[in-house]
C-alpha positions in Angstrom: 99.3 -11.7 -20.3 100.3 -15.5 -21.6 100.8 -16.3 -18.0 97.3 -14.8 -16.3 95.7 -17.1 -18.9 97.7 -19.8 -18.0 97.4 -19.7 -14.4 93.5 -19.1 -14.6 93.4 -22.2 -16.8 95.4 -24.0 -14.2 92.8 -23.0 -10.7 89.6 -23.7 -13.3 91.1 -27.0 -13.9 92.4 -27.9 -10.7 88.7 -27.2 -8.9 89.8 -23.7 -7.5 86.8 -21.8 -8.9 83.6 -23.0 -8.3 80.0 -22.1 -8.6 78.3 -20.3 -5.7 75.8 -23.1 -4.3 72.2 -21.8 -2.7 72.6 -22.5 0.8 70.8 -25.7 2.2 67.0 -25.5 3.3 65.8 -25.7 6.5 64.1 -28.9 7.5 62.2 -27.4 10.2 58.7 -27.4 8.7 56.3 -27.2 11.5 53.3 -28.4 8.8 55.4 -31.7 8.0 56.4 -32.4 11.1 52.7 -32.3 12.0 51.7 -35.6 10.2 55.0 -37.4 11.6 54.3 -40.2 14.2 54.7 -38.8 17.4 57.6 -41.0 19.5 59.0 -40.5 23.5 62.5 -40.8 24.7 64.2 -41.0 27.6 67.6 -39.6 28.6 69.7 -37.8 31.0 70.9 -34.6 30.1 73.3 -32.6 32.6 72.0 -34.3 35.7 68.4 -34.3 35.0 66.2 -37.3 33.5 64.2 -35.7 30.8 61.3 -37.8 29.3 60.4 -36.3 25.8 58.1 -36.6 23.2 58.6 -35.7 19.2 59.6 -36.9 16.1 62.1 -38.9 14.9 64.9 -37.2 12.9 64.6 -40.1 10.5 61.6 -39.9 9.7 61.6 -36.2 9.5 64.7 -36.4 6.7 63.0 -38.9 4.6 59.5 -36.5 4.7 61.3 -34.0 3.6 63.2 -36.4 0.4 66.3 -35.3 2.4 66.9 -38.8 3.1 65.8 -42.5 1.0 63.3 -44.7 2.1 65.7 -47.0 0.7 68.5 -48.1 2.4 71.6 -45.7 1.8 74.0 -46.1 -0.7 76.5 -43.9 -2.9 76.8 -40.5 -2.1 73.8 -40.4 0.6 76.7 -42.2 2.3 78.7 -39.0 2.7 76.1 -36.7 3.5 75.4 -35.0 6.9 72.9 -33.8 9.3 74.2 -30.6 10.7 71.2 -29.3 13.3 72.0 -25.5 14.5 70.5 -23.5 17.7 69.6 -20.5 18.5 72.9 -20.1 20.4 75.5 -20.9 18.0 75.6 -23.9 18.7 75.8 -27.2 16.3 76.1 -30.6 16.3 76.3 -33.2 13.1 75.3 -36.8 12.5 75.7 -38.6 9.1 72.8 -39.8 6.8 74.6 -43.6 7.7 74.2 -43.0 11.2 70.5 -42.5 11.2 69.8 -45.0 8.6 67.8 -48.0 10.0 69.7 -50.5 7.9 73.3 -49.1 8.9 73.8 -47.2 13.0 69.8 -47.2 13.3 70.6 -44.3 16.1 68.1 -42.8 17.9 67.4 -39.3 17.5 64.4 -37.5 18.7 63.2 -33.6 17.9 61.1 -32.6 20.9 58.6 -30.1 21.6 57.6 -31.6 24.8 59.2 -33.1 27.8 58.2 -34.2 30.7 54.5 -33.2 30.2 55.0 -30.1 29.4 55.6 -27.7 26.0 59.6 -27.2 25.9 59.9 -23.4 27.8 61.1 -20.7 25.1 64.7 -21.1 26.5 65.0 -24.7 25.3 62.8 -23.9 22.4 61.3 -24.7 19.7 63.0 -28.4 19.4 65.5 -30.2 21.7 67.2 -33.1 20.2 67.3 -36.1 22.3 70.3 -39.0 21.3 69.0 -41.2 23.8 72.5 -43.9 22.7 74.8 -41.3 23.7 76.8 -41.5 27.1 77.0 -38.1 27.3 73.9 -35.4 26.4 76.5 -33.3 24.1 74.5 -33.8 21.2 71.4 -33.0 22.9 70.8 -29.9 21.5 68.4 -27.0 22.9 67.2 -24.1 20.9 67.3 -26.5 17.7 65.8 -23.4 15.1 67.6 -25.0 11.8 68.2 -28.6 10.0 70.3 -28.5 6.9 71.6 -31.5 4.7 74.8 -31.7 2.8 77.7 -32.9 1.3 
């Protein structure tokens, strides 16, 4: 019995038993992204030029108090944007990245391009990373935005 006590004393203090933490919110609030400044970008993705219009992530993170409006320091330093579609798939960018004082990248959530509402298999929101030589991070389907350590 001395030795159960022991060992459970041993995982609590070495971090091994932690407290379930409430999954992160999704970002994707149609009503908030409404009073964003609306913002076009240009890139090629697979072959073909796409010229959208959206908002920036940015902007969206720091709506949402995701993100300071002060330049990023401490732990926002470590944090990450992870953006999942409807497909599975994912793709990340750190809070340093998108900060304007720090990478100042690019990235654009679209509901338009060229002209035209996105059609519902790109849909709702494309992400356009208009910096990146290849359109890998140009996510289609983009249905959730989550922040975290």
């Amino acid at each position: 019995m001395r030795m159960s006590w022991l060992f459970c004393g041993l995982l609590v203090a070495a971090g091994a038993v932690h407290a379930k933490e409430a999954p992160p919110a999704n970002l994707l609030d149609p009503a908030r992204i409404a009073t964003l400044p609306r913002q076009q970008a240009r890139m090629d993705v697979h072959g073909h030029p796409l010229q959208c219009e959206g908002v920036s992530l940015a902007a969206l993170l720091r709506a949402s108090g995701a993100m300071p409006a002060t330049p990023l320091r401490g732990a926002d330093l470590a944090k990450m944007v992870r953006i999942k579609a409807r497909d599975g798939y994912q793709v990340a960018f750190s809070l340093g990245e998108l900060d304007d004082t720090l990478g100042a990248r690019e990235v654009l959530l679209s509901d338009r391009c060229d002209g035209q509402p996105l059609p519902a298999e790109d849909g709702p929101w494309r992400l356009l990373v208009p910096a990146d030589h290849r359109a890998a991070r140009a996510a289609r389907q983009v249905e959730r935005i989550e922040v975290g350590p």
